[in-house]
N, C-alpha and C positions, 0 to 999 in steps of 0.2 A: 570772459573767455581769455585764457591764456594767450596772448601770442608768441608763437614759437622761434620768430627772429629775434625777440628782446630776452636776453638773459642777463640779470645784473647778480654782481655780486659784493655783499656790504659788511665789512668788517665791524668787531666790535658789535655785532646784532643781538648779542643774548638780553640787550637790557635796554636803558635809556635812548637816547635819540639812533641808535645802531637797528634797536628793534621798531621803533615807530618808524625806522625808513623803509625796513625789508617791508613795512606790511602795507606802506602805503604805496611803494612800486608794485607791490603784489596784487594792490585793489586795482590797478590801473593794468592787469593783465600780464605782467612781466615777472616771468619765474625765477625765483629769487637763492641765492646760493648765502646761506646764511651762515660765518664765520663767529668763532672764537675763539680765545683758548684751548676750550675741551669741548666736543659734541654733545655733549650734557646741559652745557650753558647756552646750548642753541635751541632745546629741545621746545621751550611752550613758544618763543615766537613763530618755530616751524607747526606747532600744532594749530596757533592758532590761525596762521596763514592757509594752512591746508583745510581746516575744519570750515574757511571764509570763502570757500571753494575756488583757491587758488593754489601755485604749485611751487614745491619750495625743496631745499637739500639742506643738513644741516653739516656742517666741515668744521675742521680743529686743524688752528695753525696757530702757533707763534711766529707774529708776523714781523719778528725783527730774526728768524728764521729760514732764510733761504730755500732750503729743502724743503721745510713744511710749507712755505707758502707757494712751490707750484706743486707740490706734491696735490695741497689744498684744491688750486685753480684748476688742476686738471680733474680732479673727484666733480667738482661743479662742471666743468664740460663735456664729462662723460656723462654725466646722468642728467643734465639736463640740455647740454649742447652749448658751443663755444661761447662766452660772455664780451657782450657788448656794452655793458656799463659797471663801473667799478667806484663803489662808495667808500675812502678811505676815513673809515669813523675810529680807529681803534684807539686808543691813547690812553696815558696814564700820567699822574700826578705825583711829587713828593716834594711840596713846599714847603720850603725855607729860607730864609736871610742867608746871603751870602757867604758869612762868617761859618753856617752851622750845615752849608751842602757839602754833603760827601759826593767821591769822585761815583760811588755806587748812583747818588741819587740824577745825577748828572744826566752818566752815560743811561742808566734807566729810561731815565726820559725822552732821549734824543733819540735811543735807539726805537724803541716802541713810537712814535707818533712820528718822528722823522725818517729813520733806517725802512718803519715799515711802510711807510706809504712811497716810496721808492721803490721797494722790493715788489708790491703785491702791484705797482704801475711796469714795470721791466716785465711781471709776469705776464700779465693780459694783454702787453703790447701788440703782437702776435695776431692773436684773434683776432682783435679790429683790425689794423693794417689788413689783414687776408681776404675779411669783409668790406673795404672800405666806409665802417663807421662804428665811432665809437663815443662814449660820451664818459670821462672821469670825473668826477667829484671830490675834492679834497677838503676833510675837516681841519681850518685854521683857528682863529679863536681871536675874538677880541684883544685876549693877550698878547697878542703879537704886537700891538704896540705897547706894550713895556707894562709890566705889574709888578709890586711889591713879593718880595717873602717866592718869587716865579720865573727865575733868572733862567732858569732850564726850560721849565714850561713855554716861556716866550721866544726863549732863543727857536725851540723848536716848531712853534706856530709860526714863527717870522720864517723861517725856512724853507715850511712847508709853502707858501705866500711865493719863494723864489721858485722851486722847484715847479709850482705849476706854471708860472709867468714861460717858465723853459719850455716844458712839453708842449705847452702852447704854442708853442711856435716853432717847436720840430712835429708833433703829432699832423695841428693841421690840415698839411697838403694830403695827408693819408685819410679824411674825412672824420677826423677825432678829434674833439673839444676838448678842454680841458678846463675846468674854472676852482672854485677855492666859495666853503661859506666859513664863513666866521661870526658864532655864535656870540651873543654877550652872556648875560645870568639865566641859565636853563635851569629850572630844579631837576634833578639828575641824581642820582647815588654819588656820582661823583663830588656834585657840590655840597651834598650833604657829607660828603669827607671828610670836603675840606671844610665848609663851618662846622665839624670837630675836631680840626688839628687848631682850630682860632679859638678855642673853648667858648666857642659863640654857641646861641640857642637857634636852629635853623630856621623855625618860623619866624621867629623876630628878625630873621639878617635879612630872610625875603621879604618881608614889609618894610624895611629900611631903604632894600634894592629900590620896590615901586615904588617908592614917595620920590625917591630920583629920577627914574625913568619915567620917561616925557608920555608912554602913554598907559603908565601910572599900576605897569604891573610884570610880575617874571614871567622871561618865557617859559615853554612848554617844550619837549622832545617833538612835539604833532608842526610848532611852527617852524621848524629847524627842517624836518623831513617834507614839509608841504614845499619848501625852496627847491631841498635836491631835487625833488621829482621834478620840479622845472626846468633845472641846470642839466637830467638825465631825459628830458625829451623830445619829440620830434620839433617840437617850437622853438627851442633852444639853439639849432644849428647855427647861428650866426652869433653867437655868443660865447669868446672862448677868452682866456686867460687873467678873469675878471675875479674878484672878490667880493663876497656882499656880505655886508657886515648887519647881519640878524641881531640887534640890540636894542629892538623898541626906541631906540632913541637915546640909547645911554650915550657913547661913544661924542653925541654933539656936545 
């Protein structure tokens, strides 16, 4: 059964870990406002969240967008009522050595994974504070501590990393947590990108990963979403401004 106090809403949903999160807050009763791009790229995790007898909205923001991203928040809290937890998953990649990043690939990236998990936390502020309770989630990324050929990518995972440590500690006394996960190698679209800008074969890069990784295999979108929903729950309240770095084991 839905409950009607918990509205979450989770960026970046149409696909990899963005969709495995809307649908696992959704199994857990919490009507889900599910974000991306275009309303179109929302469309099958909204179906299949609804068809699971749960309750969902699908919304189109670019979220390094200002105006679409409350225009977005407020579509989600009219039609399903003010949101109390906010997953910021959205982000994007364009790696390169140093030598060979344009100022385009840069500011791309800082803006979309850094600008908007800024923009879419200033929008929901509001509604928690009003409620006194609120629970954010911020996608960081292994990267943050420093990768090859990801000088953007990690600047803005490391960012993201400061930005919560902050809200953390102004949200707080308003009843609002705030924490950060930080995935290591998830199979994703995304990763399958990027082992084609490496003119790597993706299944061979993932068996390479788990013979590294200590418990001997890649993560999954499901492990990555099984966290948030913990960091987005009633058990979580004494837990804020924290990082947990999801990497099986790599990162030791």
């Amino acid at each position: 059964m839905t409950n009607p106090s918990r509205v979450a809403i989770v960026t970046g949903a149409g696909r990899g870990i963005g969709a495995a999160t809307a649908a696992e807050l959704a199994a857990s009763g919490i009507a889900v406002g599910v974000l991306d791009v275009t309303a179109e790229a929302c469309e099958k995790t909204v179906e299949e969240i609804v068809s699971s007898g749960g309750a969902a909205v699908a919304g189109a923001a670019d979220v390094t967008d200002d105006g679409q991203v409350m225009e977005a928040v407020g579509h989600v809290a009219a039609k399903l009522g003010p949101p109390t937890i906010l997953v910021n998953n959205a982000g994007v990649v364009r790696n390169h050595l140093l030598a060979e990043m344009t100022d385009d690939d840069w500011n791309t990236v800082l803006d979309v994974n850094l600008r908007g998990t800024f923009l879419m936390c200033r929008a929901v502020r509001q509604y928690m504070v009003d409620l006194g309770w609120g629970r954010i989630v911020n996608l960081s990324s292994a990267s943050a501590l420093g990768n090859p050929e990801q000088a953007n990518y990690s600047a803005a995972k490391a960012g993201i990393l400061g930005l919560t440590r902050a809200l953390a500690l102004e949200l707080g006394p308003s009843g609002i947590t705030v924490n950060a996960v930080a995935p290591g190698y998830i199979v994703t679209d995304m990763t399958k990108t990027t082992a084609a800008s490496m003119g790597a074969d993706f299944k061979r890069l993932q068996k390479a990963v788990a013979r590294r990784t200590p418990v001997r295999r890649v993560g999954t979108p499901e492990d990555i979403a099984h966290a948030i929903a913990f960091l987005a729950g009633e058990g979580a309240g004494f837990v804020t401004g924290t990082v947990l770095y999801i990497t099986g084991g790599l990162i030791l």
